[in-house]
C-alpha positions as CSV (number, residue, x, y, z in Angstrom):
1,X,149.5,90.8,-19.9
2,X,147.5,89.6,-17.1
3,X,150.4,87.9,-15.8
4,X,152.7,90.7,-15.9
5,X,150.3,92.7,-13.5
6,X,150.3,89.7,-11.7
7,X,153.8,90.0,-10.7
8,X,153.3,94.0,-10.0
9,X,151.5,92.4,-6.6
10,X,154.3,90.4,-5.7
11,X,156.9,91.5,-2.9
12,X,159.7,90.0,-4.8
13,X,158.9,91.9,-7.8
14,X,159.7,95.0,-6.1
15,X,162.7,93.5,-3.9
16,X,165.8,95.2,-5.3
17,X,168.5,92.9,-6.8
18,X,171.0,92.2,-4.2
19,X,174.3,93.8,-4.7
20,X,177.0,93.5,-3.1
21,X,177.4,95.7,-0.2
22,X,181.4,96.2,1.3
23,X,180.1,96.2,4.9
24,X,176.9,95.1,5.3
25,X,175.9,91.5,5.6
26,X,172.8,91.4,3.8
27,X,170.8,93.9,1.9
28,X,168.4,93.0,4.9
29,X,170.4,96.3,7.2
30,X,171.6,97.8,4.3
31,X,172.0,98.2,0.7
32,X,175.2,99.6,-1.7
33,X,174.1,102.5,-1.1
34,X,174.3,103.3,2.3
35,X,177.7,101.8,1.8
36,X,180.3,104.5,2.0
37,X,181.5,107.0,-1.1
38,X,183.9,104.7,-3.3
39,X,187.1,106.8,-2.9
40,X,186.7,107.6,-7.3
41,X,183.5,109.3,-6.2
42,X,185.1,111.4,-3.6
43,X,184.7,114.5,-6.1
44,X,183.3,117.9,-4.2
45,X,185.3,120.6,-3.7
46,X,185.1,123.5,-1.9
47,X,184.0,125.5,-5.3
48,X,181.4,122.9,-5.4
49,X,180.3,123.8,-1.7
50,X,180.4,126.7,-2.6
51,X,178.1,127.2,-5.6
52,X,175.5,124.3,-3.4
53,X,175.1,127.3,-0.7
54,X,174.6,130.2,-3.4
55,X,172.6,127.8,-4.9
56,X,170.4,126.5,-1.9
57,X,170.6,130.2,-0.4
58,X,168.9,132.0,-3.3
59,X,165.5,131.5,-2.8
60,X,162.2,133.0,-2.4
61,X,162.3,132.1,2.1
62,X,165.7,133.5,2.4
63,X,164.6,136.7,-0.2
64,X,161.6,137.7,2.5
65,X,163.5,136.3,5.6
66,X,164.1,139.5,7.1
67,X,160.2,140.7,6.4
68,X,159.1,139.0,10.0
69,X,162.1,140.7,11.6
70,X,161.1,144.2,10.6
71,X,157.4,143.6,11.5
72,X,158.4,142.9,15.2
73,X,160.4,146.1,15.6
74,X,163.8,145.9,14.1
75,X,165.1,148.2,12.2
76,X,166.9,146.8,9.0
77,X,170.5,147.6,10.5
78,X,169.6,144.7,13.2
79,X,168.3,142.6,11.5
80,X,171.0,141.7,8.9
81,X,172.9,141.2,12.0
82,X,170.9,138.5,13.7
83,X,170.6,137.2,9.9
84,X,174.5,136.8,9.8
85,X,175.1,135.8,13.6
86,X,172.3,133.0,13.2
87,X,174.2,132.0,10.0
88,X,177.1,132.1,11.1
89,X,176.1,129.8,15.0
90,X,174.2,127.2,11.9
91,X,177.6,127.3,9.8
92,X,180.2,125.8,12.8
93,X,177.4,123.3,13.0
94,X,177.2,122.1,9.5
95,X,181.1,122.4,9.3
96,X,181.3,120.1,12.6
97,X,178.5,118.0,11.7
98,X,179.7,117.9,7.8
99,X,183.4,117.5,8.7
100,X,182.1,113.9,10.3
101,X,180.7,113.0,7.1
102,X,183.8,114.2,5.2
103,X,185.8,111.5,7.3
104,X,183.5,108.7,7.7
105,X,182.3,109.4,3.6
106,X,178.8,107.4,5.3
107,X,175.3,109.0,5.1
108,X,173.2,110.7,7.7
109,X,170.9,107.9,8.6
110,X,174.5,105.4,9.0
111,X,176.4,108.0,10.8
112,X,173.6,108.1,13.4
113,X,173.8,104.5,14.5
114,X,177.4,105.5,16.2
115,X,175.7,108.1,18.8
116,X,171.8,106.9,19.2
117,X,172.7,103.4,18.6
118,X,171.4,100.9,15.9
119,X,167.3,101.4,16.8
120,X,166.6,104.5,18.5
121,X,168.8,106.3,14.9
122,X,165.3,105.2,13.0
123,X,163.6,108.3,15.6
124,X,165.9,110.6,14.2
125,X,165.8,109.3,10.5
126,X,161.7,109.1,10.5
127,X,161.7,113.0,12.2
128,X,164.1,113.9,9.0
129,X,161.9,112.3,6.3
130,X,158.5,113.7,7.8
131,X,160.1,117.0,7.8
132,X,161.7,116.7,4.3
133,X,158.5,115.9,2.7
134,X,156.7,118.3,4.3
135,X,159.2,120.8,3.2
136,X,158.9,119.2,-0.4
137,X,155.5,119.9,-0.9
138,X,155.6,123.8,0.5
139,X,158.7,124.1,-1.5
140,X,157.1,122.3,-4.4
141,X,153.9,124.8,-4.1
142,X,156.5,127.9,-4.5
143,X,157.8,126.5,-7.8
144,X,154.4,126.2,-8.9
145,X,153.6,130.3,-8.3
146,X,157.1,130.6,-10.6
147,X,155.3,128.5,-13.5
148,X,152.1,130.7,-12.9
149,X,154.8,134.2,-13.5
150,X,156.4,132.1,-16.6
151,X,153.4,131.2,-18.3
152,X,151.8,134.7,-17.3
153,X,155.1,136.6,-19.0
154,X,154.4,134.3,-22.2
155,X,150.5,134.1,-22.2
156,X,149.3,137.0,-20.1
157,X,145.9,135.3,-20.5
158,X,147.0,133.0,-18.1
159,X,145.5,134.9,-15.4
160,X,141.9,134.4,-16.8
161,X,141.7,131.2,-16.8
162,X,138.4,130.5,-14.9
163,X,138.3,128.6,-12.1
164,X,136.2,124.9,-12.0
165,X,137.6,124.0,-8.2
166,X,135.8,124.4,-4.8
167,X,136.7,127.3,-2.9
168,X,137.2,124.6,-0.2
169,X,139.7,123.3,-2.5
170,X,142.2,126.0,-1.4
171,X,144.0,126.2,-4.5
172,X,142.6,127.3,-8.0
173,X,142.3,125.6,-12.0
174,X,145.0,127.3,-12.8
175,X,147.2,126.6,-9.6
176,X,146.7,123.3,-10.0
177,X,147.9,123.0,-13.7
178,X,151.4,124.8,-12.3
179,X,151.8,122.7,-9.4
180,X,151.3,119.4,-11.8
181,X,153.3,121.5,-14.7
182,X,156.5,122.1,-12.2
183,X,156.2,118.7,-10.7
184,X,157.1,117.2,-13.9
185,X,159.6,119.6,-14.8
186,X,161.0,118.5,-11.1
187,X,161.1,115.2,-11.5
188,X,163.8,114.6,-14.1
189,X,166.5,116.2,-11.7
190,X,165.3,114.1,-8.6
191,X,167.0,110.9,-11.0
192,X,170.2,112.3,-11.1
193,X,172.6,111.2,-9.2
194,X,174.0,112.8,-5.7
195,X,177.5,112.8,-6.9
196,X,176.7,114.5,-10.1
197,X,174.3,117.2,-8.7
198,X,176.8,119.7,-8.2
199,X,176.5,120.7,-12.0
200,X,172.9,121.8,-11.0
201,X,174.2,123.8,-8.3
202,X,177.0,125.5,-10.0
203,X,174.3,126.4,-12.8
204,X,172.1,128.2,-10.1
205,X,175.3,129.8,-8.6
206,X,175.8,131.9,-11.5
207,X,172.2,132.5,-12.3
208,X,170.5,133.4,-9.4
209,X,173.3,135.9,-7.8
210,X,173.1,137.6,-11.3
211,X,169.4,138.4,-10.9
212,X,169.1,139.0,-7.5
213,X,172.0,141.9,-8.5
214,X,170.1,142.4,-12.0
215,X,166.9,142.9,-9.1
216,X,168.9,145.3,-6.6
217,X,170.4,147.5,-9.0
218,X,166.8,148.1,-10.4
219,X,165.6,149.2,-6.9
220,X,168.6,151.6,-6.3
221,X,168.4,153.0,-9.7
222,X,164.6,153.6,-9.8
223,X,163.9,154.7,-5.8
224,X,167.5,155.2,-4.1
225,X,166.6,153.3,-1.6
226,X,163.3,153.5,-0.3
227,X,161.2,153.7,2.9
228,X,162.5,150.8,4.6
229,X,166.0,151.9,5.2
230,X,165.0,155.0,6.8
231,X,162.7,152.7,9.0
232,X,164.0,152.8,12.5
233,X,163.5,150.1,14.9
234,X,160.2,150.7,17.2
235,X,161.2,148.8,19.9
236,X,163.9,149.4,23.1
237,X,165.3,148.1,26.4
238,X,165.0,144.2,26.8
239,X,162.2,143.7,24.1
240,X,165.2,144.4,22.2
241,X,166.9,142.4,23.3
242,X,165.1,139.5,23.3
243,X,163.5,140.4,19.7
244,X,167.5,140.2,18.1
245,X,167.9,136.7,20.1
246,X,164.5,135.9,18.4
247,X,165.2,136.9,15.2
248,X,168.6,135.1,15.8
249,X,167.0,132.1,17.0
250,X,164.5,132.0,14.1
251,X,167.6,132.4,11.3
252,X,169.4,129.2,12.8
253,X,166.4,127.4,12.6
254,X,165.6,127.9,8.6
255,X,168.5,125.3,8.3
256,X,168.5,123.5,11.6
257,X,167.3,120.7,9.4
258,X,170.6,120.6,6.8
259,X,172.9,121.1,9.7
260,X,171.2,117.5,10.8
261,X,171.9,115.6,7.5
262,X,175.0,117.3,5.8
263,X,176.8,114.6,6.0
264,X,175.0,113.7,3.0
265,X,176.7,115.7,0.8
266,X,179.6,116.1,2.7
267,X,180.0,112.2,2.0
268,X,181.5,113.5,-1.1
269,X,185.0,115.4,-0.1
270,X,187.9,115.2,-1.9
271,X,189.2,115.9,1.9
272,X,187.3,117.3,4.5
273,X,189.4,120.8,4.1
274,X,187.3,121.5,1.2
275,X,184.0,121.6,3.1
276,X,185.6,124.3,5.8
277,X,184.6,126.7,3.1
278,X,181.2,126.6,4.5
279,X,181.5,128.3,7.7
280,X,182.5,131.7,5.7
281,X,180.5,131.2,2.6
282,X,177.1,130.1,4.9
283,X,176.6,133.7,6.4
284,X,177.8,136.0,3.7
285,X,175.4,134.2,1.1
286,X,172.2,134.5,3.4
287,X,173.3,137.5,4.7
288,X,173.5,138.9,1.5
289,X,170.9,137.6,-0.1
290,X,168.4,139.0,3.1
291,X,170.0,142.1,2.4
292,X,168.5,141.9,-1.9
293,X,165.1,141.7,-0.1
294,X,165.4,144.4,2.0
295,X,167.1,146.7,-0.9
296,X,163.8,145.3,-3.3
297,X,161.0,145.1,-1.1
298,X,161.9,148.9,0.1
299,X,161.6,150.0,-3.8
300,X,158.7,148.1,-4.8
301,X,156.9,150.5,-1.7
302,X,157.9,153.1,-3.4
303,X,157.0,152.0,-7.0
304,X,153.9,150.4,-6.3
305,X,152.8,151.7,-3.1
306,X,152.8,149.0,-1.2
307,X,155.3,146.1,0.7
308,X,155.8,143.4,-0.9
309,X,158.3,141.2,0.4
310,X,157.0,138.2,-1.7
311,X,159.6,138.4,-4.9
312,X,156.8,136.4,-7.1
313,X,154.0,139.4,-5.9
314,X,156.9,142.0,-7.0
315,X,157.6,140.2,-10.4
316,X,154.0,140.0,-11.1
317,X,153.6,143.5,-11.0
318,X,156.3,144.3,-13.3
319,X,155.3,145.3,-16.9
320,X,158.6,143.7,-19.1
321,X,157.1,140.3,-19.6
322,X,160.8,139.6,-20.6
323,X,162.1,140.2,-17.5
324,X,159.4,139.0,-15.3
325,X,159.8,135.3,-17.1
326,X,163.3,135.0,-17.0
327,X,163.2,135.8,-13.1
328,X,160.2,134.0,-13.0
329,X,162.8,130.7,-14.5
330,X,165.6,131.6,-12.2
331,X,163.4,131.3,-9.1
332,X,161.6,129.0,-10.1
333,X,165.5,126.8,-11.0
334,X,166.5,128.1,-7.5
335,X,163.8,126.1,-5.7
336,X,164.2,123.0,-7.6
337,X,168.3,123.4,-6.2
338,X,166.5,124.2,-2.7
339,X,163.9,120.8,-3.0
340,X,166.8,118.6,-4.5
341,X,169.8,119.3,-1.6
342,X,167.8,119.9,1.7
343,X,164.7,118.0,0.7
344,X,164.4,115.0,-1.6
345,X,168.0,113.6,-1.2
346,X,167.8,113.7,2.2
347,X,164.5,112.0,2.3
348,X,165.8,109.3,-0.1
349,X,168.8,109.0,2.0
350,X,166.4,108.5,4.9
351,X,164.0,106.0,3.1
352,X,166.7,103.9,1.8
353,X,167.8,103.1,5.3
354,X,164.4,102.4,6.7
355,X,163.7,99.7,3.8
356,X,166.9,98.9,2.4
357,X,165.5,95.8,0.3
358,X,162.9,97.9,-1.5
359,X,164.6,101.1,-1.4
360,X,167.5,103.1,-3.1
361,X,168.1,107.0,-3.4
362,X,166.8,106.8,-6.8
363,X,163.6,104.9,-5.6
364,X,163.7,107.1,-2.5
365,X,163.9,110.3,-4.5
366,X,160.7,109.0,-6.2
367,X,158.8,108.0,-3.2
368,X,159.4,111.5,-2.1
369,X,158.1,113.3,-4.8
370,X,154.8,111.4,-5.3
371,X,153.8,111.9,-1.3
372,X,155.5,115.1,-0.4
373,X,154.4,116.4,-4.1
374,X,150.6,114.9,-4.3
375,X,149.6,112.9,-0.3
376,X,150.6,115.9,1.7
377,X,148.7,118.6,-0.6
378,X,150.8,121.5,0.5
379,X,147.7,124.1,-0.6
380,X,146.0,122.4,2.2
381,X,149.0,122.7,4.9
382,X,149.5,126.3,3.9
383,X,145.3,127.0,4.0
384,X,145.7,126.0,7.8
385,X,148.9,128.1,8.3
386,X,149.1,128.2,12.4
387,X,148.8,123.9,13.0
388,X,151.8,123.6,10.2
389,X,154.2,126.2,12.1
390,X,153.2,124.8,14.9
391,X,153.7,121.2,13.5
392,X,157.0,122.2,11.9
393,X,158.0,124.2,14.8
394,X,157.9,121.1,16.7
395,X,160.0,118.9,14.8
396,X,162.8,121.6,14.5
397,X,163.4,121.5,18.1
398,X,163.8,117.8,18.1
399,X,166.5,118.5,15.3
400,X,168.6,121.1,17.1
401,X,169.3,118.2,19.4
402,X,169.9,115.2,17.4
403,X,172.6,117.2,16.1
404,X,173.9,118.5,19.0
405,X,174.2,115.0,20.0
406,X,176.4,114.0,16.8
407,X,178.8,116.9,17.3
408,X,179.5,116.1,21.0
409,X,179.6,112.3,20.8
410,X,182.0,112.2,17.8
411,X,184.4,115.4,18.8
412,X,184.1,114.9,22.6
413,X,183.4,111.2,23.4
414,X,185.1,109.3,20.9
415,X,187.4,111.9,19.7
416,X,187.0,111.2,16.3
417,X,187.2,107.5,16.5
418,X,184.8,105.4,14.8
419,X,184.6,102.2,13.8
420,X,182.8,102.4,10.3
421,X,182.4,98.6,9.5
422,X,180.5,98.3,12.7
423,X,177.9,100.7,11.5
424,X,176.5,98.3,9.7
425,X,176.9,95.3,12.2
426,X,173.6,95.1,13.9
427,X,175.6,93.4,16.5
428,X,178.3,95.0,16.5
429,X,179.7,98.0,19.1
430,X,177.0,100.3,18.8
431,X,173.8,98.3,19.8
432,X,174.5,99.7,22.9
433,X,171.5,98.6,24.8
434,X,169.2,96.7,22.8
435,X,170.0,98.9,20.0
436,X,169.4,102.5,22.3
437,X,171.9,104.3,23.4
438,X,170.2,105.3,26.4
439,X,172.6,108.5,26.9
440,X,171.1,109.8,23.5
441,X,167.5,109.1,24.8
442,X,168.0,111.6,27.6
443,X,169.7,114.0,26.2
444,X,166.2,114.2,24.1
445,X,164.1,114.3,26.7
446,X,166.1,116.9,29.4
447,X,165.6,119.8,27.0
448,X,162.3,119.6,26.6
449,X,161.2,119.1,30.1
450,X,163.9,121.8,31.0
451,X,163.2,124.7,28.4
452,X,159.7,125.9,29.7
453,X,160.7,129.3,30.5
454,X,158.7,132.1,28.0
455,X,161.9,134.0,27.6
456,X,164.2,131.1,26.9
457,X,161.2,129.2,24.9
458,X,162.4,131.9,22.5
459,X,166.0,131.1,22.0
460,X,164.1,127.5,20.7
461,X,166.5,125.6,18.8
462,X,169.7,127.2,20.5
463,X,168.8,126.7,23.8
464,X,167.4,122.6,23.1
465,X,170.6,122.4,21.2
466,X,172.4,123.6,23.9
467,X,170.8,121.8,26.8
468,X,170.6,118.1,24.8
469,X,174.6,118.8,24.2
470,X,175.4,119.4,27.7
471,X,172.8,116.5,28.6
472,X,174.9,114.3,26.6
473,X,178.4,115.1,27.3
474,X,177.4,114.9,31.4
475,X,175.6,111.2,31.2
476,X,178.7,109.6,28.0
477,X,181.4,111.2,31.6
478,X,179.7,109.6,34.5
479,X,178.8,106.6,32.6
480,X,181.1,106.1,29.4
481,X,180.3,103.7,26.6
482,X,183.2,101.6,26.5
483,X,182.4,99.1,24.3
484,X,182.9,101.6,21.6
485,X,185.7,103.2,22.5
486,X,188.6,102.9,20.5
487,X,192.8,103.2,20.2
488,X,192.1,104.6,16.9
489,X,189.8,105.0,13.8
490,X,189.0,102.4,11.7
491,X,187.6,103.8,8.3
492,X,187.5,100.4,6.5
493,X,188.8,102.1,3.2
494,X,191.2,99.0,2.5
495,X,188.3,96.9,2.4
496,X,186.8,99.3,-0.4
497,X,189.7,99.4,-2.5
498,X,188.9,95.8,-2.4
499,X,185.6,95.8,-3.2
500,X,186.0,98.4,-5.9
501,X,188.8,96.1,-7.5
502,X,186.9,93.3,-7.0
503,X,183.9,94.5,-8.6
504,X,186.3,95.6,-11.7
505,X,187.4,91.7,-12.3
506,X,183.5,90.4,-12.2
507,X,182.7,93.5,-14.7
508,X,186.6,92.8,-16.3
509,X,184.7,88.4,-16.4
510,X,181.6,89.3,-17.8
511,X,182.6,91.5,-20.6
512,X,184.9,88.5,-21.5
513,X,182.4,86.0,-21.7
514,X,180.3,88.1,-23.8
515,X,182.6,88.8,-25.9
516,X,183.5,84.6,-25.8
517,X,179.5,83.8,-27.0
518,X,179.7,85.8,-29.3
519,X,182.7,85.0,-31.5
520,X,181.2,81.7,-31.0
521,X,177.9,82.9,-32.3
């Protein structure tokens, strides 16, 4: 026994067992699977994509988006457009960004070596994974006020459980046993594999669009409407003007952070056709889904008197204990979709590239849960509510122009030719400079020494996206990166064929020899 905990201290107990990779030299740089998607594997379609956005767009931040819109002026017939605009200016960038992945079939943190070059892509892959487990925990802390509605709806008694906690401790007995009770029902689906994910999306796609309808046709059939659609908006002139780009601004910058990293999922296309999908399904789902809010937050006024854009606050009001615990389970399902796709693969994605020899996305997934679900205690982030959005605000600027960067160098520099065996060549074509490509490293910087007006501070990650893409394109002109340009794409597929074949005779020897051993047994 004691030697057994013995080897729990040692580093090569925890070493992963090398595998081998079809690019990478050593597990050192990379591991199998930061290789790219095998081609059997190559398995999304666009009904998959799809069901992930009605899946991912269902949720309780998307429900209440519209909530800060109205409470700077607008009126709810301009704010569904700046919903829908903003949705649609995020959905040509996950397209262009995802389409790269489609192609390459590598993941974010590989794909970023071609543009930023082999060490500065770590800046943009740490900014993803802080981000991602921050967004873990607040995500994680939403499921947990679903389990406190499903246990209510079962146990009403729930509710009087007493508290033992601090009232330092910003959270209460009872929050505490929700946020440990949805953790673990969490966890199981951060072990599934990416590939196979898309079942837990497709389940969400037909669940939560039938009770956010089930939701809406309750508010039009008890109220008619409501309050809130006869609100008009309170504001005029320029602050108008500038309160739709704000609005606009602030609904391209719920998924600046996807847009940035879809070529993890994208990885996965059949063909890259079927991911096109996204630029019309990406605004009609939030759009639509802003518009339930609206439609349900307008009655509840009504019903109970009061707004209440929270749909966990409106639920817990409700007096069918039926019906407030299966919408309870569908919300709470809908953020475990939302935590799974933007959050915990990408930050397992991100994690496997920074320690490849320790790391996978299944080890990844689980480093992410235990510190974004228990070291960054999201009831403490959410007690001191102004330094997170100020924290969080921060790193979504810095992501507006990482992927502006991606778009431009892949479309417009090297128009759309990559060499993907050398993105896993420390010394290969994209080192660049020592490993920074310095071009990248300005277009960083420009923006944010640029973009001090007050006015166009409020266009935030548009305008940094904007002015690092420009940035860009203007230094890769005057001083191109010819070592990697290239005659044509090389997408090494030939040499995974050959791995995959190769892999099939080892499996193919092994099973022989077993078989061998034990007929002589």
């Amino acid at each position: 026994m004691a030697g057994k905990l013995n080897n729990l201290t040692k580093r090569s107990t925890w070493e992963l067992q090398p595998e081998r990779s079809t690019f990478a030299p050593s597990n050192k740089w990379s591991n199998k699977d930061m290789d790219p998607v095998p081609i059997h594997m190559r398995t999304w379609t666009m009904w998959d994509y799809t069901s992930y956005w009605l899946s991912d767009g269902f949720n309780v931040a998307t429900w209440n988006m519209a909530s800060s819109m109205l409470a700077v002026g607008l009126s709810w017939r301009q704010a569904l457009p700046a919903i829908a605009i903003g949705h649609f200016i995020i959905a040509l960038a996950v397209v262009a960004n995802g389409t790269i992945g489609a192609r390459l079939h590598v993941p974010f943190p590989v794909l970023n070596r071609s543009s930023f070059g082999y060490w500065l892509s770590y800046f943009s892959v740490v900014s993803r994974v802080v981000l991602a487990m921050f967004w873990f925990a607040i995500q994680s802390y939403t499921g947990s006020e679903c389990v406190y509605q499903m246990l209510k709806a079962i146990w009403p008694s729930t509710a009087r459980i007493p508290n033992h906690l601090s009232p330092n401790a910003n959270i209460t007995t009872v929050g505490i046993m929700c946020y440990f009770l949805y953790w673990l029902i969490q966890l199981p689906f951060l072990l599934v594999s990416p590939h196979k994910i898309r079942y837990l999306f497709i389940a969400k796609a037909i669940l939560a669009p039938a009770t956010g309808l089930s939701m809406m046709i309750w508010a039009f059939v008890r109220t008619g409407g409501g309050p809130i659609f006869a609100q008009k908006a309170s504001i005029s002139g320029s602050a108008l003007s500038w309160a739709m780009l704000s609005a606009m601004n602030s609904a391209i910058g719920n998924y600046a952070t996807l847009s940035v990293n879809i070529p993890d999922f994208t990885r996965y296309a059949r063909s890259p056709r079927d991911q096109y999908i996204q630029v019309l399904v990406i605004p009609v789902i939030f759009t639509f889904f802003a518009f339930m809010g609206i439609a349900v937050t307008s009655a509840g006024n009504v019903i109970y008197g009061e707004i209440l854009w929270d749909p966990l606050t409106l639920i817990d009001r409700w007096d069918n204990r039926a019906a407030a615990f299966f919408a309870s389970f569908v919300f709470c399902l809908a953020t475990i979709g939302t935590n799974v796709s933007a959050n915990s693969i990408s930050a397992a994605n991100d994690f496997t590239a920074l320690l490849p020899r320790w790391l996978n996305i299944r080890r990844g997934q689980i480093l992410c849960a235990f510190i974004g679900g228990w070291v960054i205690c999201p009831w403490e982030i959410l007690g001191s509510a102004i330094g997170f959005l100020n924290f969080m605000g921060g790193y979504t600027v810095f992501l507006g122009p990482i992927c502006s960067i991606m778009i431009v160098d892949y479309w417009l520099i090297h128009k759309g030719k990559i060499d993907v065996p050398a993105l896993y060549n420390f010394d290969g074509r994209y080192r660049y400079t020592a490993g920074v490509n310095w071009r990248a490293l300005l277009a960083l910087v420009v923006p944010d020494k640029l973009n001090q007006p007050e006015d166009l501070a409020l266009l935030g990650c548009l305008a940094y996206f904007s002015l690092a893409g420009v940035t860009y394109f203007a230094a890769s002109k005057l001083f191109p990166p010819t070592e990697t340009m290239l005659d044509e794409h090389i997408s090494g597929d030939d040499r995974l064929e050959a791995h995959d074949q190769s892999d099939n005779v080892i499996t193919d020897e092994k099973s022989s020899d077993v078989k061998v051993s034990h007929h002589a047994v």
